[in-house]
N, C-alpha and C positions, 0 to 999 in steps of 0.2 A: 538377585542371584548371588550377591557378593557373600553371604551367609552358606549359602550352601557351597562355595569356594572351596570357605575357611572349612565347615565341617569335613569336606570329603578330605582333604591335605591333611588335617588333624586326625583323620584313620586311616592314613596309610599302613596297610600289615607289614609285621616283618620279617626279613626272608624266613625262611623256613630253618635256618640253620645257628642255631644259639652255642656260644663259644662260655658260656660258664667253666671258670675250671673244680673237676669233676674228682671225686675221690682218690686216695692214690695208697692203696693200702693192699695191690696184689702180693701173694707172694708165690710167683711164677715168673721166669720172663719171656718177653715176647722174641722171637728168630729170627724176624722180622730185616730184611733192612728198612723200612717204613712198610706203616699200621695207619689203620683206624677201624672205631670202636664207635658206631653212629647207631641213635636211638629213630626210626623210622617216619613218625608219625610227626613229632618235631625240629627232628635234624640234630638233637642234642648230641654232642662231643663226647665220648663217658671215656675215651682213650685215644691219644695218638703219638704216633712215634716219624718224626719227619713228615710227615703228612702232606707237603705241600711241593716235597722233591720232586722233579719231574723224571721219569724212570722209564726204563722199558718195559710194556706190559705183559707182550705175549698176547697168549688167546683170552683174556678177559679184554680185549678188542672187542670180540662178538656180541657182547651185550649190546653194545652201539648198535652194530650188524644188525642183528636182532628187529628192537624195538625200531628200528626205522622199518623194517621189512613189513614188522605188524602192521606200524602205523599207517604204511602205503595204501591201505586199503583193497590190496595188491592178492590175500594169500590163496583164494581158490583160482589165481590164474595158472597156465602151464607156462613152466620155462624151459626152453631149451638150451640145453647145456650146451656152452661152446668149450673147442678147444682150448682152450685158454684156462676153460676151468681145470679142465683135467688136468691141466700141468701142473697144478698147484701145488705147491713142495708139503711134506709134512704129513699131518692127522689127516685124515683120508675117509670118505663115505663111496668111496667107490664109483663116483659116474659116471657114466660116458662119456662120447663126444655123440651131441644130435638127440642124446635121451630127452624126454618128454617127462616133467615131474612137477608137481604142486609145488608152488611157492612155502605155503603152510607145510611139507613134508620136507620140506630144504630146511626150514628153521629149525624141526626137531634137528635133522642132523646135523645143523651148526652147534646146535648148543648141550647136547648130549654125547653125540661125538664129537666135536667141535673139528667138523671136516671144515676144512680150509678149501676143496672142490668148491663145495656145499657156500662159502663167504662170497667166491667169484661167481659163483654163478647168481645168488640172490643183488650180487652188486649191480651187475650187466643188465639185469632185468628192471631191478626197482630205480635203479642211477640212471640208466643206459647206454652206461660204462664203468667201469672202472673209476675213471678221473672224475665224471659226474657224480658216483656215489660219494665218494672220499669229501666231495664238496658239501653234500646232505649229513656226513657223521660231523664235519667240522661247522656246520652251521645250527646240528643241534647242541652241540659239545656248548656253543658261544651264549645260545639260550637256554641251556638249563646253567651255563655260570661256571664252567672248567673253565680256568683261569691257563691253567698249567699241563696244557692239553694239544696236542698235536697230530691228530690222523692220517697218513698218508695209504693206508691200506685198509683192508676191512678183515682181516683178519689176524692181525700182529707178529706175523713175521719177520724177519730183522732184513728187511730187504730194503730197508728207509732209513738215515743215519737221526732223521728228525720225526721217527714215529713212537712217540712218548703221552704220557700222562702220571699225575701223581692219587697216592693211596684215599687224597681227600678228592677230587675230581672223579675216580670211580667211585666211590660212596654216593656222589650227588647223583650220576648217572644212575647206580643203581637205586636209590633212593624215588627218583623219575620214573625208573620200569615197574617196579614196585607197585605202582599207581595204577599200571595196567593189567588188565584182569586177565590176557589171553596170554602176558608174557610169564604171568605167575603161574598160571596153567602148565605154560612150556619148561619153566626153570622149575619145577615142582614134579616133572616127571620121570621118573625111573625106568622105563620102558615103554616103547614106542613103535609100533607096528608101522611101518613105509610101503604106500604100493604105486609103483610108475604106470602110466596110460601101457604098458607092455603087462602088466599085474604082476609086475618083479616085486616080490616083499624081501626088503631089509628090516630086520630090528634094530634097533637104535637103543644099547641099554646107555645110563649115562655112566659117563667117569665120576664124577661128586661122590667121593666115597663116603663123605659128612652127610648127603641125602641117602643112599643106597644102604649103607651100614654102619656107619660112625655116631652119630648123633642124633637121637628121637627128635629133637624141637629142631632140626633142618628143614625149613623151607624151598630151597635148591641151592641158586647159583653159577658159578661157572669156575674152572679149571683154565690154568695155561701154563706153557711152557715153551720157553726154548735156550737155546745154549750161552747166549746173552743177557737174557731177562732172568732167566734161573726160573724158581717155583713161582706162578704166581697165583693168589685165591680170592674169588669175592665169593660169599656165602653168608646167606639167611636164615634167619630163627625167630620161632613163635613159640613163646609159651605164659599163659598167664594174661593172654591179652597184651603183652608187652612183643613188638616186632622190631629186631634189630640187625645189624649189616656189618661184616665186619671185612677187610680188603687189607689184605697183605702180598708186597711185593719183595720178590727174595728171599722168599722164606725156607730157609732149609727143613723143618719141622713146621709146614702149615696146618695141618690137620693137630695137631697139639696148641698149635696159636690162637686157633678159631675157636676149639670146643673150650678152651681154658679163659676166654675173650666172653665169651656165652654165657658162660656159668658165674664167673663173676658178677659181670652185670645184673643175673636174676639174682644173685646172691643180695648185693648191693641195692638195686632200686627196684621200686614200682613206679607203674602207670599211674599217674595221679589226675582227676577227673580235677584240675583246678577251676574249672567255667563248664558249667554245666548246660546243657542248649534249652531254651527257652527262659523263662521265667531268671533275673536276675536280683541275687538279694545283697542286703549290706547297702544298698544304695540309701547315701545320709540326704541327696538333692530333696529338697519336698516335693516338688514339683513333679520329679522322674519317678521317684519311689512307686513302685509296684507297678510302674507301667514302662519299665523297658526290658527288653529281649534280646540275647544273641541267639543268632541262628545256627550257630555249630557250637557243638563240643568240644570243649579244649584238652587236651591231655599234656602232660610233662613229665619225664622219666625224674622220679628225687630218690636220696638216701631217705632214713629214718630220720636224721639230722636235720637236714635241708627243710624238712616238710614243717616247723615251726619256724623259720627264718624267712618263708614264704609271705609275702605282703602284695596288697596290690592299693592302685589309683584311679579313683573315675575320674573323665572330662566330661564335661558335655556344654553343649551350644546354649550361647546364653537363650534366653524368651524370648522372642518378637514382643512388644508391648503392645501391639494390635494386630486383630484377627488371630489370635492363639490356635481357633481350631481348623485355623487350611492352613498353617506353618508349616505341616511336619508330612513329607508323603511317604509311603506306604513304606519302600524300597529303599529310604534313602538313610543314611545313617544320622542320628542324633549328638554322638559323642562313641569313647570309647574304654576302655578298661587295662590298665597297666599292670605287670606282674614283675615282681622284684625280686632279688637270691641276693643278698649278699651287697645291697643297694645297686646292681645291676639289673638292668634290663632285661628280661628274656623270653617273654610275648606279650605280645597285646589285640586285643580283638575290638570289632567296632560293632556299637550296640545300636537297638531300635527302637521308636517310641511305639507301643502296641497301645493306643488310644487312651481313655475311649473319644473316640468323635464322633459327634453329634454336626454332621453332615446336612446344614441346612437347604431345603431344595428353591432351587433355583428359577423365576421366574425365563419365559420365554429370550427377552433381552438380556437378560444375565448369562444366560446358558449362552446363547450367540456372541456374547461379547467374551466371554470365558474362551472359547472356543476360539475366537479371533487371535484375542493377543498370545497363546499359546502358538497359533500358527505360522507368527509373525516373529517367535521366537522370545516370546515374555511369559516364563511358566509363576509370575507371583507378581499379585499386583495390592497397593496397598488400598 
């Protein structure tokens, strides 16, 4: 087993978010008091400005809100509103107290109107409280990697002297929801029909005026505000195959920050297919040659420049000197593949031997005894 130790330690991936430094040739500036400028699929850096300051957010809170709510598994249940929601200072969906209304019909109006009702009331329900939920945003905050992150509410009101996050920790978040296909449904829509167990219909249009009417490659996002955070914006863009995240806090001119943040970037790089899924070539091993595979496709945002300065490195697991053809199982990785910018690092994926094996069959004692020391916790014997 010692073999297969070393191989899985030797392909450990890494994180999703590569810090190469990245063109610097805008002529614009950003409004910003902190920025970032995050390429989706890898995490690439392509801009940032203070990034790591921890800040007040405002209502880009509710993405957290949000993607927990989704994730509950929670959204065709009914919640009823309590008091409490309705007191809720600020952006307003109108509830009642004692109304009867889809969880999944709360989230549109958290994140289109970004009713702060609407944040207490999905807290109460999917937490089972207030102080419960704030525990669920801070404990995903901690596992997707906000370093510089602090939730005390679910809706970012300045009601907390310690309810903060920086422009790089919303990018990661957002970068996480991203991932989910009902919250890109939700942040990707412009109008939203609400009906309560009463068959009261609210519309819900969103505020994102970068989705609604500012910028064609908008994918959504979220909007905030308030008298201490000032402006603040996360917003998405697709075009070209290329999906990017941009998060400005204090921004006096954010809708100038973001489409100007957008259009560079397509300006400046493409999606680059560096590891293509299956079949891997270049490989000089004789041994591996023409018979190893990665299982996903890699991509990596480059300039025109970058894309000859691109190099990469295989590893892989020395031979067993006996029984070559049960060495290597199906799932398990062989070795793996480095990519270089600049002689820095900035991915690597772990490859797999796709045969061929020649599977000898196994007499009755052999199978039985196969089967034994497998069960007894020996998956290789020599």
């Amino acid at each position: 087993m010692k073999w297969l130790m070393i191989v899985m330690a030797m392909c450990i991936l890494l994180p999703n978010v590569t810090t190469v430094k990245a063109v610097n040739d805008r002529n614009f500036s950003v409004s910003a008091q902190a920025a970032i400028l995050m390429e989706q699929s890898s995490g690439r850096i392509l801009y940032a400005k203070a990034e790591h300051e921890p800040l007040r957010i405002a209502s880009i809170t509710k993405i957290m809100t949000a993607i927990l709510a989704i994730e509950s598994g929670m959204l065709d249940e009914t919640v009823v509103v309590s008091d409490r929601a309705i007191r809720a200072e600020g952006s307003s969906i109108y509830l009642r107290a004692n109304e009867k209304i889809k969880l999944h019909d709360l989230v549109y109006g958290l994140m289109l109107r970004s009713g702060n009702d609407a944040a207490v009331a999905i807290a109460e329900h999917v937490g089972g409280s207030l102080d419960g939920f704030v525990m669920l945003m801070n404990q995903k905050a901690e596992e997707i990697g906000m370093e510089h992150t602090s939730f005390k509410n679910p809706h970012g009101l300045d009601d907390h002297e310690d309810h903060y996050s920086s422009a790089y920790d919303m990018a990661l978040l957002t970068q996480y929801a991203m991932n989910n296909e009902k919250f890109r449904t939700v942040s990707s829509t412009k109008s939203y029909k609400s009906l309560n167990l009463d068959e009261e219909i609210r519309v819900f249009k969103n505020k994102n005026r970068l989705l609604t009417e500012l910028y064609p490659h908008s994918t959504g996002g979220k909007t905030g505000y308030t008298k201490r955070a000032k402006r603040t914006l996360v917003s998405t863009a697709s075009k070209e195959d290329m999906d990017l995240i941009v998060v400005t806090i204090n921004a006096p001119s954010d809708w100038h920050d973001h489409m100007n943040l957008f259009e560079w970037a397509y300006d400046q790089y493409e999606l680059e297919a560096i590891l293509p899924k299956g079949k891997v070539e270049d490989v000089g091993d004789e041994f591996y040659r023409d018979h190893v595979i990665s299982k996903n496709e890699l991509t990596y945002p480059l300039t025109e420049s970058e894309k000859g300065q691109l190099h990469k490195k295989f590893t892989f697991l020395k031979i067993p000197e006996k029984r070559v053809e049960h060495s290597f199982q199906k799932n398990k990785p062989v070795g793996k593949v480095e990519f270089y910018l600049d002689e820095q690092l900035i991915e690597k994926m772990a490859l797999y031997y796709d045969g061929p094996f020649e599977e000898k069959k196994k007499g009755f004692w052999s199978r039985w005894f196969h089967i034994f020391i497998h069960t007894i916790g020996v998956d290789r014997y020599d």
